[in-house]
Steps between C-alpha positions, in 0.01 A plus 500: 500500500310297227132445494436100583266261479330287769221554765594853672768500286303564178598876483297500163474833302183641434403522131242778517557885386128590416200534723158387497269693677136515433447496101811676434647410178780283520858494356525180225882515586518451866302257691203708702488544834179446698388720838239698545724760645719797364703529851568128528604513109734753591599298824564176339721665237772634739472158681577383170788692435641414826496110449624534179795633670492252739432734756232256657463650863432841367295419235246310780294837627420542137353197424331527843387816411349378167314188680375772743319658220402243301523147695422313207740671302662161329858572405534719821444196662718297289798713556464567847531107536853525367546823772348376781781301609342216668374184309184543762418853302636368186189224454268746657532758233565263219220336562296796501630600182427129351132613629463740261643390219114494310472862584812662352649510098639200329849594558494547855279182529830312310743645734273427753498149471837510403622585787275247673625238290877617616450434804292178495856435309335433180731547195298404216197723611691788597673475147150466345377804677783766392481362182141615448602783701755644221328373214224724647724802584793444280594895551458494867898514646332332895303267273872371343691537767270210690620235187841613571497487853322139451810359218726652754389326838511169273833572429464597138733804523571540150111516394403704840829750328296507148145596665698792733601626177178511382415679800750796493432535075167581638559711785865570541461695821377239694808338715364169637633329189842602518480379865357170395741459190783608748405171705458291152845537414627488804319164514686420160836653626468730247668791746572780277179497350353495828701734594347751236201377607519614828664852468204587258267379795678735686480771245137503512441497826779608722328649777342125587726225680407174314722616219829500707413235695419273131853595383654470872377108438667519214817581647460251768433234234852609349708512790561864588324495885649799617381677166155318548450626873620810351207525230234330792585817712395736254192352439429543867598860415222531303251299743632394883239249545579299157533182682607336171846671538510448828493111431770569223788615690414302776543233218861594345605524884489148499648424177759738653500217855362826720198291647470694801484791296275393293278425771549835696362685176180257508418509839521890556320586168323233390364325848536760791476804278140473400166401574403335169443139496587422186813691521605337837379144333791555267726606711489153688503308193803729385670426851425137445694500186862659668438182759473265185834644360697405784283183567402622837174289447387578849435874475373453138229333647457717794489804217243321319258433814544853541348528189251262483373686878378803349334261243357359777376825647254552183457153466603584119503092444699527176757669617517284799540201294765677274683578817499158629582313134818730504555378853490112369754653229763546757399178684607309192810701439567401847437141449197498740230371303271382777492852596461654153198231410348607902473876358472396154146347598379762703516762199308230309207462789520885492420552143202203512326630841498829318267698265790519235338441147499111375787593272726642752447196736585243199813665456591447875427148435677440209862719678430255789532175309843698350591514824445221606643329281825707586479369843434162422818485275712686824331201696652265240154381414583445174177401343285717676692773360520386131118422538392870624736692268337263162146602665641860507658488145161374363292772628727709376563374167077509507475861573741592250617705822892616376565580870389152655680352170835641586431421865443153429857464258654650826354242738584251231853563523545495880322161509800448213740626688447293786488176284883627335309511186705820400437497118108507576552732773656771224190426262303565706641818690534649138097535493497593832469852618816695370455817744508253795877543628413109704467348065865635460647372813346137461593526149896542649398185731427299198821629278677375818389180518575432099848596607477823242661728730544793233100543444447421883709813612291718203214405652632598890630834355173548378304449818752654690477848255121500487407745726152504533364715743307405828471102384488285791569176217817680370600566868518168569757410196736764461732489774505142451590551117750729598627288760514204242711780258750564785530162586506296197572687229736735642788415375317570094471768296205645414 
């Protein structure tokens, strides 16, 4: 498992090896560390550790412990937003970290508001801030590793690679980089070099279960399921309740058509075989992606609700309206759009009755006129559509925002699409998102209509070989590319 960006998603690593406490003197290399408190120092370091390995769940009584100690211990409360596993406790704690961002060093005030500015989804100030963060600590490996992490969730693998290099020349023992490199060449199908990548990860650390499961992803992404599943299990060897790997094999069980199977493993460890929310959350939404594969719409939903109930029972609002936008996803695929814009605009009414910052409620505005504009083009409301996807595109273009950007090119070329403008549809899926298995398969749909059946099947292989796990988008599209494959282009070599 990768670290990602996005609201509870933002498993950001910390940047801090050096402690301020009092008037102690402080380390020029590493950013300081304020608390008033030795204990919670010592605390928030094993939590640390923990995330870093992406051992979230157990790294939670640390950070707890910290808070307990110090509450207004900043970057405890920073990283136990990442840990808490709600988006409720996520806001809590990073607001109360944003509180003290006067009261702490300049380093932890940049990733601070770094991290703030991640998940108000602004690029260009979270770029700002890690820039003045290295410049400032150019020594500090957790002060690099933020750039890296930051080129790499914008898709620039190849300069995310050059800054993890950076890292390890510095501190060659520490083994997030490899795992984060290992995912950056994946990303490039680089294989072999991820490959290497991984096995050192696994050098370093091979007591731990993210580094099996990070190459088992690996192998999934290749092919080899059974050897995958084989590589998940022993990273449940090393830790039973790494839910990750859990997800995994329930994932290659579907690439290997054992849906039931898939769903057995979810339900008995991931939904009836614990008591944690956030674990049981994503066993739903891991349940409602088998359903997707086999376009059993129906249940998809029903898994969702599921989800979006315990949601409900902590009134955890952003999750809620995460639950229900991924709801309206399978509406759509299932050519419902009344129902998807019905659920669609009750996420949006959630997010503006709530106390969600001013940022966080724009950006629900701004996904609702995407998808609305979606709907409106299903509804064959032509103009409507084109008229809410250029509103979209200029905001976008205005933010300098590459994520809305490459949303935009993508909405662009479905509005294309539907006007058998296949030429524009290509231009503009070639600036759309590349890891988004849904740019490949309409790129195949707009080969096809140009008649160029040779880059058309390219493009199905590739959707029907990407292998991403636990994506509800690429669930949708790849027994249909595969279908397409057995159907049209059987009779072809490859």
């Amino acid at each position: 498992m990768m670290k990602k960006s996005g609201l509870l998603l933002i498993a950001v690593l910390t940047v801090m090896t050096a402690l301020m406490v009092g008037c102690t003197k402080q380390s020029a290399e590493n950013v300081p560390i304020t608390t008033t408190s030795q204990e919670a120092r010592e605390a928030y370091l094993a939590g640390r550790d923990l995330q870093e390995k992406l051992r979230i769940v157990d790294s939670r009584p640390y950070f707890e412990q910290a808070l307990k100690l110090d509450p207004d211990f900043a970057m405890a409360h920073m990283e136990y937003a990442v840990a808490v596993g709600t988006n409720k406790g996520f806001f809590e704690h990073l607001n109360k970290a944003v509180a003290q961002v006067d009261k702490v060093s300049e380093g932890e005030r940049l990733m601070i508001l770094a991290f703030k500015a991640g998940s108000d989804n602004d690029q260009a100030s979270t770029q700002e801030y890690l820039q003045q963060l290295v410049e400032l600590h150019p020594n500090d490996p957790r002060a690099l590793i933020r750039l890296a992490n930051f080129y790499f969730g914008g898709q620039n693998y190849e300069r995310a690679i050059r800054f993890y290099v950076r890292v390890l020349e510095l501190d060659s023992t520490y083994s997030t980089p490899y795992n984060q490199m290992g995912y950056a060449y994946r990303a490039l199908s680089r294989f072999d070099a991820a490959e290497r990548a991984f096995k050192k990860y696994i050098e370093l650390i091979p007591d731990d279960p993210n580094p099996y499961d990070s190459y088992a992803e690996l192998l999934m992404k290749m092919g080899k399921y059974d050897e995958s599943i084989e590589m998940y299990e022993k990273a449940l060897a090393q830790n039973s309740e790494f839910n990750f790997s859990h997800i995994g094999i329930a994932t290659n069980l579907c690439f290997k058509d054992e849906y039931d199977k898939a769903r057995e493993r979810l339900q008995t460890h991931m939904v009836d075989g614990t008591t944690d929310v956030g674990a049981r959350r994503q066993g739903y939404n891991a349940i409602a992606v088998t359903y997707a594969y086999e376009r059993r719409f129906e249940e998809a939903i029903a898994a969702l609700h599921s989800q979006y109930e315990l949601a409900e029972e902590g009134w955890d609002v952003g999750a809620m309206a995460a639950d229900l936008t991924s709801m309206g996803g399978v509406f759509l695929e299932a050519g419902e759009p009344d129902k998807a814009r019905k659920v669609y605009k009750k996420a949006l009414k959630l997010i503006e009755n709530s106390e969600l910052s001013k940022p966080v409620k724009k950006n629900s505005e701004r996904l609702y006129q995407f998808l609305s504009s979606r709907i409106a083009l299903m509804k064959k409301d032509l103009a409507t559509a084109k008229a809410k996807a250029r509103a979209y595109q200029k905001e976008a273009q205005a933010l300098e925002n590459n994520g809305l950007i490459t949303n935009a090119h993508q909405l662009m070329a479905i509005i294309a699409l539907e006007e058998k403008m296949y030429g524009r549809a290509i231009e503009e899926l070639t600036r759309a998102d590349q890891q988004s298995p849904y740019t490949h398969f309409r790129m195949m749909l707009a080969y096809q209509g140009l008649n160029d059946h040779e880059r058309a099947k390219e493009m199905c292989v590739r959707v029907a070989e990407f292998n991403s796990v636990n994506s509800l988008s690429y669930a949708f599209v790849r027994n249909r590319a595969r279908e397409i494959l057995a159907t049209q282009y059987a009779d072809e070599t490859t």
